[in-house]
Backbone as ProteinMPNN parsed JSONL, in Angstrom:
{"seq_chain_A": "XXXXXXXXXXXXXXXXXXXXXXXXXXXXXXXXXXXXXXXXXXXXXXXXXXXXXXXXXXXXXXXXXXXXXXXXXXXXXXXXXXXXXXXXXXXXXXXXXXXXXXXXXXXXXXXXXXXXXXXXXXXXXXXXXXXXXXXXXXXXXXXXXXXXXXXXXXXXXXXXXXXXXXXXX", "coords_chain_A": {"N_chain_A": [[0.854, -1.169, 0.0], [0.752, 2.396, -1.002], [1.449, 5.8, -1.063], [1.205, 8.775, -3.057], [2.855, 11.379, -1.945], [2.192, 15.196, -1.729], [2.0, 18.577, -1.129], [-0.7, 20.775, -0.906], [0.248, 23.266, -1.583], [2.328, 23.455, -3.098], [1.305, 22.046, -5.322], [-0.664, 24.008, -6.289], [1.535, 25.887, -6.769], [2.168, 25.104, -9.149], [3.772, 22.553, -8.982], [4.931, 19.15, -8.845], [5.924, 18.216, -7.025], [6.967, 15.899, -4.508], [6.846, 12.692, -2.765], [6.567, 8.614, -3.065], [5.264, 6.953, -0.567], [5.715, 4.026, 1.573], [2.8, 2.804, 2.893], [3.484, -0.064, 4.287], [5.612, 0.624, 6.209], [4.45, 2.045, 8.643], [3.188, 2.083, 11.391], [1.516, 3.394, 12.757], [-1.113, 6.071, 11.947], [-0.174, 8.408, 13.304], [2.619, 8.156, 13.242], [3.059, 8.09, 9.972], [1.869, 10.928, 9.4], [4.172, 11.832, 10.497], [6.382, 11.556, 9.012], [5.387, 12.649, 6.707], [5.726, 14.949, 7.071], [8.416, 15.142, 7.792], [9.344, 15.085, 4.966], [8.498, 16.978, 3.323], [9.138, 19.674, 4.892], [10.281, 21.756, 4.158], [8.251, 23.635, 4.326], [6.387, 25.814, 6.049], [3.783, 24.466, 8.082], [2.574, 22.286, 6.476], [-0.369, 21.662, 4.228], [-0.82, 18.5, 3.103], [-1.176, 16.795, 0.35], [-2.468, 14.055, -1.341], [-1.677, 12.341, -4.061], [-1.892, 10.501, -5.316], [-2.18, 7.188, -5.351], [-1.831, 3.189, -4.245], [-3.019, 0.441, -3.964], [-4.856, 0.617, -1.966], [-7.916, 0.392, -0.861], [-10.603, 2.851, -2.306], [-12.292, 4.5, -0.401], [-10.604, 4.438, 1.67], [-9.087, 6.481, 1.067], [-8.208, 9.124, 0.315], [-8.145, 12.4, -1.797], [-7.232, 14.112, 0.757], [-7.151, 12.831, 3.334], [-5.967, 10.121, 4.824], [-7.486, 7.182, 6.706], [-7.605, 6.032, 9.557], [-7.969, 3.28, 9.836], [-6.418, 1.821, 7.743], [-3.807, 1.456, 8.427], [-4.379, -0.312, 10.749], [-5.625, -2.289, 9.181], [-2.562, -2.907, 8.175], [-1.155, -3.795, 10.655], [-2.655, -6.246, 11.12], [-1.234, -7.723, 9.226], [-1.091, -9.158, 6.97], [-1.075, -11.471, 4.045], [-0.383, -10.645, 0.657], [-2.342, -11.822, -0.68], [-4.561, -12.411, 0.969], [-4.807, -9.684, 1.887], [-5.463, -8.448, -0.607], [-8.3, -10.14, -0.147], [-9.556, -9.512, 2.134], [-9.873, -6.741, 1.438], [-12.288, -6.874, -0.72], [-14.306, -7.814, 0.675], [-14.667, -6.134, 2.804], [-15.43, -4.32, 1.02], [-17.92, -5.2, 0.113], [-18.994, -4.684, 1.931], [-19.677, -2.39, 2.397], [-17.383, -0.762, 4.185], [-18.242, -0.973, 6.156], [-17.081, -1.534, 8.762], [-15.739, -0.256, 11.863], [-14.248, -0.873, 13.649], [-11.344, -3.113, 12.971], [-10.381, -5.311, 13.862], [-12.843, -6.813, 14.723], [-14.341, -6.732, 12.139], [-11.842, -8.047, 10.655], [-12.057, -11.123, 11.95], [-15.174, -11.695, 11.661], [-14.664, -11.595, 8.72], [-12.872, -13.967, 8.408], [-14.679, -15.799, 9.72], [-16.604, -15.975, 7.53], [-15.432, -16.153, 4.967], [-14.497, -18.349, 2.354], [-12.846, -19.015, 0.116], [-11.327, -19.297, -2.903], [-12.729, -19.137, -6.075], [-13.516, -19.969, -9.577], [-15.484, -19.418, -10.495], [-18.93, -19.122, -8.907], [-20.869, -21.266, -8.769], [-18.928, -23.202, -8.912], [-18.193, -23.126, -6.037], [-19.922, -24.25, -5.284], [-20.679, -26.414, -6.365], [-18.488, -28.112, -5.227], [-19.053, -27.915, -2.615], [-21.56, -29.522, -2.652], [-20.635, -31.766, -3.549], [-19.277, -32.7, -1.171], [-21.094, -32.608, 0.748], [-22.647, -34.598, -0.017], [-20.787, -36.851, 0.168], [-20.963, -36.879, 2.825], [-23.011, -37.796, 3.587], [-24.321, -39.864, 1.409], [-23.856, -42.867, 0.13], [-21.288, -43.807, -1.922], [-22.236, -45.853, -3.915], [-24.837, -46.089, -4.1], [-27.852, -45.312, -6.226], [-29.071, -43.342, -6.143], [-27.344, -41.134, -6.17], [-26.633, -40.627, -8.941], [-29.076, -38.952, -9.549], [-28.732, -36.619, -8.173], [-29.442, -32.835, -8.945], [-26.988, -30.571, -9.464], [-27.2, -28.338, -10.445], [-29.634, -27.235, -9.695], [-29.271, -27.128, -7.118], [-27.353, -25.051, -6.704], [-28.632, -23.114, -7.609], [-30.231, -22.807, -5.188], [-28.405, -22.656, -3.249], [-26.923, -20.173, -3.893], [-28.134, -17.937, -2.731], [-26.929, -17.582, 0.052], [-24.078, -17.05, -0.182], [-21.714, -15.327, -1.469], [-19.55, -13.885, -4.548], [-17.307, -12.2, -5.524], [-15.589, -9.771, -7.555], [-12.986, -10.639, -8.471], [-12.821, -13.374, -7.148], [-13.784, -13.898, -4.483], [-15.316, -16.107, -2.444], [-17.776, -15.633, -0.513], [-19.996, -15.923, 2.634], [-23.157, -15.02, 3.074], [-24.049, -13.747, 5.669]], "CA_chain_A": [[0.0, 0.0, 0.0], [1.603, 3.064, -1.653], [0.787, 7.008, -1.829], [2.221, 9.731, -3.281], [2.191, 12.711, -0.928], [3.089, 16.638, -2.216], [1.053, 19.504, -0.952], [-1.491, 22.039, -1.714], [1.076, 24.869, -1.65], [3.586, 23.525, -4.111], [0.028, 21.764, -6.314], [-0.738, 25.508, -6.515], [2.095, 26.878, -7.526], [2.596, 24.301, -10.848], [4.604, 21.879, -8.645], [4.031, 18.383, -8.046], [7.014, 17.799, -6.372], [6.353, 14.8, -3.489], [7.268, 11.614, -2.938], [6.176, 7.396, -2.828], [5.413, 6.691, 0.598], [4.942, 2.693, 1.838], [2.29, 2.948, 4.14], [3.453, -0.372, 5.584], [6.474, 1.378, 6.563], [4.641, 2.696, 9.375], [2.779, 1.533, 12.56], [0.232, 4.511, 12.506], [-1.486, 7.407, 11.037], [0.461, 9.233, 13.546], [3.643, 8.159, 12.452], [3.09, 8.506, 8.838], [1.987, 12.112, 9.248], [5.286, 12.886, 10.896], [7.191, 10.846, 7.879], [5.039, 13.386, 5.41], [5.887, 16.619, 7.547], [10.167, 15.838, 7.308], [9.626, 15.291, 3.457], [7.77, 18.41, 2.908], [10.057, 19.857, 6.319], [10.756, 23.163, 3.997], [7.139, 24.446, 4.392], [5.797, 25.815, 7.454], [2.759, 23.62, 8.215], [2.146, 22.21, 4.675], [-1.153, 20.76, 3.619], [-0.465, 17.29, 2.589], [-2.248, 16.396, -0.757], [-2.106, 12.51, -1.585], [-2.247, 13.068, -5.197], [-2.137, 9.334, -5.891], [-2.436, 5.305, -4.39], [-1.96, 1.896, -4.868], [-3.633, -1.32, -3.583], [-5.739, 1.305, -0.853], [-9.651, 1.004, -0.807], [-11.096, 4.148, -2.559], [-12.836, 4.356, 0.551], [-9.956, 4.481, 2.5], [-7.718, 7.354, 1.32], [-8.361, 10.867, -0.77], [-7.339, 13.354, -1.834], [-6.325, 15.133, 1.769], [-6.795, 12.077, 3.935], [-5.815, 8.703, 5.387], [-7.877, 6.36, 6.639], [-6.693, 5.066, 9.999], [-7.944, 1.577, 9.472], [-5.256, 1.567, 6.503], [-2.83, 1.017, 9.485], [-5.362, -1.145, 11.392], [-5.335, -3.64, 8.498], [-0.955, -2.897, 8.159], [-1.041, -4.483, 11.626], [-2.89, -7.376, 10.98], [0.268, -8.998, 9.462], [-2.371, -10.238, 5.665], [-0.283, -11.282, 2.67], [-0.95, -10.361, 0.086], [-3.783, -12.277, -1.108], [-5.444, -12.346, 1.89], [-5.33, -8.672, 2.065], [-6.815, -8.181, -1.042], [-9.545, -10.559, -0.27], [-10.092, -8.478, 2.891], [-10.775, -5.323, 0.843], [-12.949, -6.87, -1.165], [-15.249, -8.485, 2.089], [-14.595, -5.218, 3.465], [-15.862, -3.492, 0.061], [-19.071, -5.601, -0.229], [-19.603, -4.53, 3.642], [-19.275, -1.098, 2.56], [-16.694, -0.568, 4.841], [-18.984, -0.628, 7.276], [-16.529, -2.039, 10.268], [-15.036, 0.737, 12.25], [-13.032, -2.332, 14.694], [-10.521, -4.204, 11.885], [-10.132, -6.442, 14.448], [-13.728, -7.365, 14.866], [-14.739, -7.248, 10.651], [-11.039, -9.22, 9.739], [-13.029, -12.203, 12.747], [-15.886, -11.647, 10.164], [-14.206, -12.116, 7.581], [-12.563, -15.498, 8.944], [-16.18, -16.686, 9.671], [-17.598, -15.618, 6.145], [-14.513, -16.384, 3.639], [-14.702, -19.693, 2.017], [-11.76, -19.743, -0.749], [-10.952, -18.518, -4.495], [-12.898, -20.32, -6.909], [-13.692, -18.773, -10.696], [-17.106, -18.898, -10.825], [-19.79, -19.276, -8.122], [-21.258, -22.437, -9.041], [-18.05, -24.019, -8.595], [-18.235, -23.243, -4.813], [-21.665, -24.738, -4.548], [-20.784, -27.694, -6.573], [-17.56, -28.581, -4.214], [-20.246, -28.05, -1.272], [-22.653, -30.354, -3.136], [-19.648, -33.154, -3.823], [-18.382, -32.897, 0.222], [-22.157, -33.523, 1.628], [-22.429, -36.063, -0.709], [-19.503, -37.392, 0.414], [-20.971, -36.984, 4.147], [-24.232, -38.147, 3.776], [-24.716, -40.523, 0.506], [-22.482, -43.763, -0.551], [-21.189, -43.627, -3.465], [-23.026, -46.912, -4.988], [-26.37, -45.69, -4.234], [-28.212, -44.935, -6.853], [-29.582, -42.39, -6.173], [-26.419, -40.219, -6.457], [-26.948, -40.135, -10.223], [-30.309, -37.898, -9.373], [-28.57, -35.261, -7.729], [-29.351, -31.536, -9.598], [-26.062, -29.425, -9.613], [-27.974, -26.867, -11.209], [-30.782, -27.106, -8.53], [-28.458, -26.899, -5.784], [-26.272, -24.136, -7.219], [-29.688, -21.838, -7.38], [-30.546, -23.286, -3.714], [-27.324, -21.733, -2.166], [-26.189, -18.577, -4.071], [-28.358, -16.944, -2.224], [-26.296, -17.798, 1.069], [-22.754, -17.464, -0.745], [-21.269, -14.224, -2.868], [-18.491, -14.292, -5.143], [-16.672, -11.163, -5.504], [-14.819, -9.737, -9.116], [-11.62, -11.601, -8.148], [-13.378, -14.867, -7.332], [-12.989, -14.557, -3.388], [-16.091, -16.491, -1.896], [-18.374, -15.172, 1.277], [-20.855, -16.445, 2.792], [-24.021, -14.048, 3.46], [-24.075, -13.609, 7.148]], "C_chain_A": [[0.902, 1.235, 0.0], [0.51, 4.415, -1.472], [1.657, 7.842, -2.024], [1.971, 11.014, -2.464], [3.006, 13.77, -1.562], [2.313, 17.286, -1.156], [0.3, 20.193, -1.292], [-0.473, 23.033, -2.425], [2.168, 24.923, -2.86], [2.14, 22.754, -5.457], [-0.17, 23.2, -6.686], [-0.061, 26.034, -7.072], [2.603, 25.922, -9.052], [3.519, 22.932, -10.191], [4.308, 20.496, -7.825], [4.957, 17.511, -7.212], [6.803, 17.066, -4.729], [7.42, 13.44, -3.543], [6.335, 10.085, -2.607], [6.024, 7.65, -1.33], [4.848, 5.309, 0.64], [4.384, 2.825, 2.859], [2.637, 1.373, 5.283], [4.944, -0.368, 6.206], [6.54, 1.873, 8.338], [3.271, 2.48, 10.148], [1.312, 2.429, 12.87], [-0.204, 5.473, 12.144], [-0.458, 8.679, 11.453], [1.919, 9.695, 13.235], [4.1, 8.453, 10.969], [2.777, 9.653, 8.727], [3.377, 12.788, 9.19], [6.31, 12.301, 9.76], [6.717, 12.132, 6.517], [5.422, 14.387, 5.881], [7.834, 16.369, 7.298], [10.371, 15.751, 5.959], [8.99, 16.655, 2.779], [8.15, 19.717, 4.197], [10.363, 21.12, 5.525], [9.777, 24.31, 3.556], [6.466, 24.185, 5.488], [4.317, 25.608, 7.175], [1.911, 23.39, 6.77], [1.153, 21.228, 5.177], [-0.475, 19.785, 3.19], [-1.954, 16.795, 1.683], [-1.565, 14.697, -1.318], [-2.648, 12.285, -2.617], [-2.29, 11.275, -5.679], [-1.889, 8.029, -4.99], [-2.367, 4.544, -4.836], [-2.05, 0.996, -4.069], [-4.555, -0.455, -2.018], [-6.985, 1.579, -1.341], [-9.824, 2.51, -1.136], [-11.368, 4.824, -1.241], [-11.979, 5.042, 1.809], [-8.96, 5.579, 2.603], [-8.605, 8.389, 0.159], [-7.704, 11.309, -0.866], [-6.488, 14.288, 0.229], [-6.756, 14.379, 3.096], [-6.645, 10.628, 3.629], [-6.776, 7.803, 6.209], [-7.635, 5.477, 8.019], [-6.564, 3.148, 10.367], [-7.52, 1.374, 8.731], [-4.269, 0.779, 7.364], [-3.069, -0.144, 10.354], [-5.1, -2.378, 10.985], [-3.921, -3.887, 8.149], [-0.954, -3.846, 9.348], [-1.652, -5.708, 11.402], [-1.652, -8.206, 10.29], [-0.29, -9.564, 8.265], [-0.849, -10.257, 4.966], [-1.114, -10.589, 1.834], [-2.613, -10.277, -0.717], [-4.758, -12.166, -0.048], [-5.307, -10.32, 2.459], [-6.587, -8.231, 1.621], [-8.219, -9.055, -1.042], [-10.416, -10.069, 1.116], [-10.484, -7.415, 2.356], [-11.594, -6.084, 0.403], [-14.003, -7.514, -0.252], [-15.371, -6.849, 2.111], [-15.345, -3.99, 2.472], [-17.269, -3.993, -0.056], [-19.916, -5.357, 1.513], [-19.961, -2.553, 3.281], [-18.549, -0.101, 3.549], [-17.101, -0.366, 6.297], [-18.181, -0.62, 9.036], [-16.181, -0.888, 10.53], [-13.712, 0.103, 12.92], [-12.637, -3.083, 13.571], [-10.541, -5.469, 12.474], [-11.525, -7.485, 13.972], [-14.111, -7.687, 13.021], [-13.423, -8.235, 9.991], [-12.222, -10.896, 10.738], [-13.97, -12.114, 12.083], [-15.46, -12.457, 9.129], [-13.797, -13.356, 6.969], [-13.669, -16.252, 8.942], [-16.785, -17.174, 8.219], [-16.502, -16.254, 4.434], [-14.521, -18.19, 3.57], [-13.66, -20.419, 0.695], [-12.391, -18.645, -1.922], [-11.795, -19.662, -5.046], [-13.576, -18.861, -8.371], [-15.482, -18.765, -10.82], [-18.022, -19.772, -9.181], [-20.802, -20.94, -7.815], [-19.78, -24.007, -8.846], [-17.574, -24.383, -7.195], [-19.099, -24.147, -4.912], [-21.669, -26.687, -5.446], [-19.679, -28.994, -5.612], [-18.355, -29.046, -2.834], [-20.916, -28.911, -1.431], [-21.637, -31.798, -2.871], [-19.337, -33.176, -1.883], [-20.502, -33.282, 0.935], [-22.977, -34.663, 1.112], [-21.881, -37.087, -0.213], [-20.376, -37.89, 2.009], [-22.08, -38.365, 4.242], [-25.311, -39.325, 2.75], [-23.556, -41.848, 0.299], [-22.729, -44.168, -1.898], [-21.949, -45.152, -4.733], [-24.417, -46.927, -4.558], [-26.897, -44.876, -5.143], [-28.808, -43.8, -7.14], [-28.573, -40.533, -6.493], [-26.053, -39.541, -7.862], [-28.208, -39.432, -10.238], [-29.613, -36.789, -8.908], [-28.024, -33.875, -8.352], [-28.43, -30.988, -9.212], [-26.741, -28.361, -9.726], [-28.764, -26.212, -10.18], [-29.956, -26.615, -7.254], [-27.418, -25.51, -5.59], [-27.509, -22.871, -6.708], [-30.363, -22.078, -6.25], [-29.795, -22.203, -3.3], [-26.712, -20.53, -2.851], [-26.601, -17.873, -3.77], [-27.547, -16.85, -0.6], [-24.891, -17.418, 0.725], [-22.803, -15.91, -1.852], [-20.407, -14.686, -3.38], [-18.341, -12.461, -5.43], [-15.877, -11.165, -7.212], [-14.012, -10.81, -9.235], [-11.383, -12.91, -7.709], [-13.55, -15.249, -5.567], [-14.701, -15.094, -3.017], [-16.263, -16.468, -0.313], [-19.278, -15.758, 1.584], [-21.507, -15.268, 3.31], [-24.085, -14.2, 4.909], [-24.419, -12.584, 7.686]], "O_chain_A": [[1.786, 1.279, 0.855], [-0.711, 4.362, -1.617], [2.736, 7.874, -1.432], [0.867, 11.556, -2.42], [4.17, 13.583, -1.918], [1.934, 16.561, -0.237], [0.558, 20.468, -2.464], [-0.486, 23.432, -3.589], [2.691, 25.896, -3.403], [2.281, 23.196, -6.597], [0.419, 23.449, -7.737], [-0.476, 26.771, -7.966], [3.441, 26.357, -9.842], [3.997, 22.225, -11.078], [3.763, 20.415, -6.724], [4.751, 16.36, -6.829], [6.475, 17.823, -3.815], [8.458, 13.29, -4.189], [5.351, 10.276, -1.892], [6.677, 8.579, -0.854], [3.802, 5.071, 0.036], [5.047, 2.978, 3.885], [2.343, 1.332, 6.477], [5.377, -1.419, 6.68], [7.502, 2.044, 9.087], [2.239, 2.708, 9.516], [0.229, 1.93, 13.173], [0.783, 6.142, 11.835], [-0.014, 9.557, 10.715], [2.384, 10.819, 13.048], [5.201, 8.93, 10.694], [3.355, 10.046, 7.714], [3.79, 13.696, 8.468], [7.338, 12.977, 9.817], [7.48, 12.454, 5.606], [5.6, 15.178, 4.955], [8.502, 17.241, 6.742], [11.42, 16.225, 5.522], [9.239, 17.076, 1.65], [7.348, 20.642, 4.32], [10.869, 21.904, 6.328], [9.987, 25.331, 2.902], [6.042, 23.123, 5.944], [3.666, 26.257, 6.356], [1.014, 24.026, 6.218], [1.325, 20.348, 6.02], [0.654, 20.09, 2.806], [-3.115, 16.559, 2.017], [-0.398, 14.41, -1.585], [-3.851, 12.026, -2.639], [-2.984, 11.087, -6.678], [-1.347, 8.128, -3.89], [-2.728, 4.576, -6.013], [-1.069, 0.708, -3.384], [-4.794, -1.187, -1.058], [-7.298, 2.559, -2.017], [-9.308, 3.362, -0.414], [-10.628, 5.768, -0.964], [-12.393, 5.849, 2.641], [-8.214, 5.8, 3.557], [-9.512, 8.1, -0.621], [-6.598, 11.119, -0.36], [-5.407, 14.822, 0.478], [-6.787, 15.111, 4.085], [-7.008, 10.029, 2.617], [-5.842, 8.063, 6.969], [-7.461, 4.272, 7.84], [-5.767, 2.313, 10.795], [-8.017, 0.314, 8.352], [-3.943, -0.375, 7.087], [-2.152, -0.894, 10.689], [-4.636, -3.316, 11.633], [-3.733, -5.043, 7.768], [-0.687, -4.98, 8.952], [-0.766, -6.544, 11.574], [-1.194, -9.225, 10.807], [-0.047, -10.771, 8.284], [0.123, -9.523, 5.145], [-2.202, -10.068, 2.08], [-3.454, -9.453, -1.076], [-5.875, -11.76, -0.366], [-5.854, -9.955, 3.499], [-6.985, -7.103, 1.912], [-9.139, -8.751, -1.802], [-11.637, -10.186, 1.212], [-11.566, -6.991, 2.763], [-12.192, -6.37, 1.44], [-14.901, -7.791, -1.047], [-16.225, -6.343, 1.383], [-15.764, -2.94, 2.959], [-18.016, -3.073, -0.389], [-20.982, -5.748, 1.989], [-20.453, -1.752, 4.076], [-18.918, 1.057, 3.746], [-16.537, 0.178, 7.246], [-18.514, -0.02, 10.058], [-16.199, -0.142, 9.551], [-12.538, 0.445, 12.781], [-13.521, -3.78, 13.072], [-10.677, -6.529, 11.862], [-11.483, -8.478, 13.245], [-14.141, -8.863, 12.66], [-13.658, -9.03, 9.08], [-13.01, -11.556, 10.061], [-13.618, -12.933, 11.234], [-15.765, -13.594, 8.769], [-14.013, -13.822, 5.85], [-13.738, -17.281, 8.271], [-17.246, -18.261, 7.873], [-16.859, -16.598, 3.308], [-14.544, -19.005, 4.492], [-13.579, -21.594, 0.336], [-13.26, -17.773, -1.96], [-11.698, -20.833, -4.679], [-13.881, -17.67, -8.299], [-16.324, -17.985, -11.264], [-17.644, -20.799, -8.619], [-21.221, -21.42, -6.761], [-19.833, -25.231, -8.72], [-16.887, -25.366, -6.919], [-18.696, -25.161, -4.342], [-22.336, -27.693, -5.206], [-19.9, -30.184, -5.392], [-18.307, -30.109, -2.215], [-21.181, -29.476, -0.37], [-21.939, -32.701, -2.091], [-19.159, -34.361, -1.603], [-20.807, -34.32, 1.521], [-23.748, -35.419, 1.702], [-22.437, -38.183, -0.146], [-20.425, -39.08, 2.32], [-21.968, -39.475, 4.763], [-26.477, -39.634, 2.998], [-22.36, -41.563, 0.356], [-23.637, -44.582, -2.618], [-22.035, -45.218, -5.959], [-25.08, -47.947, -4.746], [-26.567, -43.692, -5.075], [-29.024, -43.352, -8.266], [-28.939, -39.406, -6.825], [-25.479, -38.469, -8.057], [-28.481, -39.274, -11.428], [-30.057, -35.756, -9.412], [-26.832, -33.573, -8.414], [-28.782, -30.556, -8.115], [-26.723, -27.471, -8.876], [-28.683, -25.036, -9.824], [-30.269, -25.638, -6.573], [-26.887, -25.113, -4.553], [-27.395, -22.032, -5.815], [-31.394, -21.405, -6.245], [-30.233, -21.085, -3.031], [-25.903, -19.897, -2.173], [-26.117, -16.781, -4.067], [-27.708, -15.738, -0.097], [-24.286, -17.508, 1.793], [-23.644, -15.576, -2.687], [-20.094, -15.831, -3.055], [-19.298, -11.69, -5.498], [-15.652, -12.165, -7.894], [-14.237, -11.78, -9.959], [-10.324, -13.535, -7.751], [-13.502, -16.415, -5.175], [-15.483, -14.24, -3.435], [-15.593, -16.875, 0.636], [-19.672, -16.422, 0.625], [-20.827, -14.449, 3.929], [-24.251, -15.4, 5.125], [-24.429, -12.506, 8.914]]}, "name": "protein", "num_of_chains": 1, "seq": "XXXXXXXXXXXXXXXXXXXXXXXXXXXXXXXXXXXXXXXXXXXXXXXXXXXXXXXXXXXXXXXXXXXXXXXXXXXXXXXXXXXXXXXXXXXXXXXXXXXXXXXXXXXXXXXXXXXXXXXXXXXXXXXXXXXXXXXXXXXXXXXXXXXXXXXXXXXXXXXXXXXXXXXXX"}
């Protein structure tokens, strides 16, 4: 998680002179302020304009702030992938959590894996209580609708752009 920080004062005058900053660099909002005040350290009390971002929830950063659940979720310790499949929980929540702690425990409850299409959850689900609850030389196991079962549970189950699977909760 990346932004570029300049200021108003030098944006104003034609100048977009700034720098990268890694937000996970830095432990909290408070700390990363004081990281943007010694790079911009040759203007008395400069606006800080965060003219650009990368891999940070819309949500989470603007133009002339931060976000301090940016840091919230830095502390959690995610890789990669499991970050971004926290934003995107965290995007279909509409960011609703204010406690990271409490919506990543969410998230743990509700996340169910990568799969490319939705129906491919629900048919894995279908094959494992199969598995639980049918043996496999009963005939009856050649009756059982995929299709039917797929439009049973997608209403219990999302799938996200990127394929991450939730469960409605």
């Amino acid at each position: 998680m990346k932004v570029y920080v300049g200021t108003y004062e030098k944006y104003n005058s034609g100048n977009i002179k700034g720098a990268w900053l890694d937000l996970t660099n830095y432990k909290s909002k408070k700390e990363f302020y004081s990281a943007c005040e010694k790079l911009h350290a040759e203007e008395y009390s400069p606006e800080f304009m965060f003219q650009d971002y990368e891999n940070i929830p819309s949500q989470l950063v603007g133009e002339s702030f931060i976000d301090s659940r940016v840091f919230d979720v830095i502390n959690l310790e995610l890789d990669e992938d499991e970050q971004e499949a926290f934003f995107e929980f965290m995007n279909n929540q509409n960011f609703y959590w204010e406690d990271i702690n409490e919506a990543f425990d969410n998230f743990e409850d509700c996340s169910m894996g990568k799969y490319d299409e939705l129906q491919d959850f629900t048919d894995e689900l279908a094959d494992n209580d199969i598995d639980c609850y049918m043996d496999k030389d009963n005939p009856l196991i050649h009756y059982f609708d995929y299709d039917k079962y797929y439009h049973t549970m997608k209403h219990d189950y999302f799938i996200t752009s990127n394929g991450y699977v939730f469960a409605n909760r």
